[in-house]
C-alpha positions in Angstrom: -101.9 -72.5 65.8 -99.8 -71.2 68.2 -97.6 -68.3 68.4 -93.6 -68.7 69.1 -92.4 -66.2 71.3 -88.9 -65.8 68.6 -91.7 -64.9 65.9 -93.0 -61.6 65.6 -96.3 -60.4 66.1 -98.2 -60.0 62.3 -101.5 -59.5 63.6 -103.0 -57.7 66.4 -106.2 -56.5 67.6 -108.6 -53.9 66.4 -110.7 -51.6 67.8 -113.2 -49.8 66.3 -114.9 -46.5 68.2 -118.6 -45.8 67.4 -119.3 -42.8 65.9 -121.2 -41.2 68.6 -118.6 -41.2 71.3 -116.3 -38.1 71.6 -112.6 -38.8 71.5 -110.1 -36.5 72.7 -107.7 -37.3 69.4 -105.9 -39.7 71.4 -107.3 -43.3 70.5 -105.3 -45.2 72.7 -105.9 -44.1 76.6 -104.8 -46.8 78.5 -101.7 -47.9 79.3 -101.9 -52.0 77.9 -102.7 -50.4 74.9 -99.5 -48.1 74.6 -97.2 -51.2 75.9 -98.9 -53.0 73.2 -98.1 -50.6 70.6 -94.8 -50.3 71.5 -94.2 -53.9 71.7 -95.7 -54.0 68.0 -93.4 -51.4 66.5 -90.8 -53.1 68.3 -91.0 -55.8 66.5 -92.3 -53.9 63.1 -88.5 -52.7 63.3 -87.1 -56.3 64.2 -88.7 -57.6 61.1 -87.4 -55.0 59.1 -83.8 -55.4 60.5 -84.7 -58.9 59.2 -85.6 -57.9 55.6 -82.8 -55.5 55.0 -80.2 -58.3 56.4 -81.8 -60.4 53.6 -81.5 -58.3 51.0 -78.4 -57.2 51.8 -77.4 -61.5 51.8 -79.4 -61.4 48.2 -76.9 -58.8 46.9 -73.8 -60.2 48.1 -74.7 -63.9 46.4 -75.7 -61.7 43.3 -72.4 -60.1 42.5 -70.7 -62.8 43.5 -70.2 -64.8 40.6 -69.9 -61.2 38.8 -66.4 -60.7 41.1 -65.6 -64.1 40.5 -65.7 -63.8 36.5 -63.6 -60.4 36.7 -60.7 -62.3 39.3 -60.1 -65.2 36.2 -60.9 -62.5 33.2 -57.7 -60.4 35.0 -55.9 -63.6 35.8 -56.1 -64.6 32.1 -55.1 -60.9 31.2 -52.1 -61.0 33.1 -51.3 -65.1 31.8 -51.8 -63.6 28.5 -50.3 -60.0 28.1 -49.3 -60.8 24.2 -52.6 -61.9 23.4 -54.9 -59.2 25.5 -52.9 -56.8 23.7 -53.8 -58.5 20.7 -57.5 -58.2 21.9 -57.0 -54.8 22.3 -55.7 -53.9 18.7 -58.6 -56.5 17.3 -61.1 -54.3 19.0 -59.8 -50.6 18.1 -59.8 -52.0 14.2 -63.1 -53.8 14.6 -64.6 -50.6 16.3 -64.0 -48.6 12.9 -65.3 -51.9 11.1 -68.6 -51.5 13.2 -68.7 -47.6 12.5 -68.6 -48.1 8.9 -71.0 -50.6 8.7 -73.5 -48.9 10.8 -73.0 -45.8 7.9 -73.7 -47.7 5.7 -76.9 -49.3 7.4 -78.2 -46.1 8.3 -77.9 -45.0 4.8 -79.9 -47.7 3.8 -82.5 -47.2 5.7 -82.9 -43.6 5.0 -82.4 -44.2 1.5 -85.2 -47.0 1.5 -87.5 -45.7 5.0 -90.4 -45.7 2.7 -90.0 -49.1 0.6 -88.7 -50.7 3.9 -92.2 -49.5 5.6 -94.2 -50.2 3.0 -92.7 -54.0 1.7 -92.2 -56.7 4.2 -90.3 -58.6 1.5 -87.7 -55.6 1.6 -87.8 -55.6 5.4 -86.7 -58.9 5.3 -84.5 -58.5 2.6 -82.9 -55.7 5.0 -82.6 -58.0 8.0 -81.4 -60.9 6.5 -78.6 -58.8 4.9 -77.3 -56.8 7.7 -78.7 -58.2 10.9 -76.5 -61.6 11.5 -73.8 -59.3 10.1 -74.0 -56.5 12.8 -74.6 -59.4 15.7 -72.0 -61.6 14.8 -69.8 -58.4 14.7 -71.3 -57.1 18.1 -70.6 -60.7 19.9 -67.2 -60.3 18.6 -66.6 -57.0 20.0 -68.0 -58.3 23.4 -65.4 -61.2 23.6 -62.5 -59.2 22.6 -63.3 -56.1 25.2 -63.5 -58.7 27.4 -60.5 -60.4 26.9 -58.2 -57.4 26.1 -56.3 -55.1 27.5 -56.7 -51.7 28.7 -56.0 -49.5 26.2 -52.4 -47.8 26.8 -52.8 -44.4 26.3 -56.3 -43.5 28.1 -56.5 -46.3 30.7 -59.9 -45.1 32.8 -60.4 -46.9 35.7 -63.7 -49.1 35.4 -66.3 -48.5 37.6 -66.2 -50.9 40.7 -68.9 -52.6 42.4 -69.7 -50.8 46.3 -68.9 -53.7 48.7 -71.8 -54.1 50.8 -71.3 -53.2 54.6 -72.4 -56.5 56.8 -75.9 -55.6 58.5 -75.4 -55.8 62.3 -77.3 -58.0 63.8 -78.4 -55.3 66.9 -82.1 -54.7 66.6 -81.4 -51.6 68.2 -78.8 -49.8 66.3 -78.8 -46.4 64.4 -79.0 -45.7 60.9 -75.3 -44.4 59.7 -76.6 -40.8 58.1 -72.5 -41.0 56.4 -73.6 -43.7 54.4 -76.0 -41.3 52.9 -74.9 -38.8 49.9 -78.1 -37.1 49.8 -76.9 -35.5 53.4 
């Protein structure tokens, strides 16, 4: 199996030094074995040029279809003003629905923490009673966030995605220290 000179090096060869002979802390004396190091780290930054290009590929085809679904979602929104509006009053009274249903759960449960511990039957009894209930109510809350419109008095802008910058395809190019917040 031979090696293509547009692949990079994985492997390369090892030398051990016997115990007995004194080194002066610098292993490598020679200067073959410095080119070859360099050569090696080289191309140890070439593949990871590589690997950050690809991941930064991975994100983009990630959030893509999450872009795409918020382009129709606020094309829909702006079809439909009436009925995102209508969205939006559904979910303020469906909020205080969900609030006084949760109450009410909670109250259950501290009211019956030990009977619900100790009785599987009233476990049950609990989930069957309020769980489709709160999920059903949950999924509806979902859809009509989704679909509505931003509230009128405290519209918040929501929190948008970073684009990702293209990775250049230089193998020798600088890190961008900007980019960084930490600096």
């Amino acid at each position: 199996m031979g090696h293509s000179p547009q692949q990079p090096y994985y492997y390369s060869q090892v030398t051990s030094i016997p115990e007995n002979v004194p080194t002066t802390g610098n292993v490598v004396s020679n200067g073959a074995g410095t080119a070859e190091m360099v050569l090696l780290l080289r191309q140890l930054v070439i593949s990871q040029n590589r690997t950050n290009q690809l991941l930064a590929e991975l994100l983009q085809v990630t959030i893509a279809p999450q872009q795409q679904r918020a382009k129709e979602l606020a094309l829909w929104k702006s079809e439909h003003p009436e009925l995102a509006q209508s969205c939006r009053e559904s979910v303020d009274a469906l909020l205080k629905i969900q609030r006084g249903y949760l109450e009410t759960m909670t109250m259950e449960v501290q009211d019956g923490e030990e009977t619900l511990n100790d009785s599987e039957f009233m476990f049950n009894e609990f989930l069957d009673r309020f769980g489709p209930r709160i999920s059903y109510l949950n999924s509806m809350l979902q859809l009509f966030g989704q679909l509505s419109a931003a509230p009128a008095a405290k519209s918040q802008p929501e929190a948008s995605h970073q684009e990702v910058p293209p990775v250049s395809k230089k193998s020798d190019e600088t890190v961008d220290d900007t980019a960084n917040p930490e600096n």
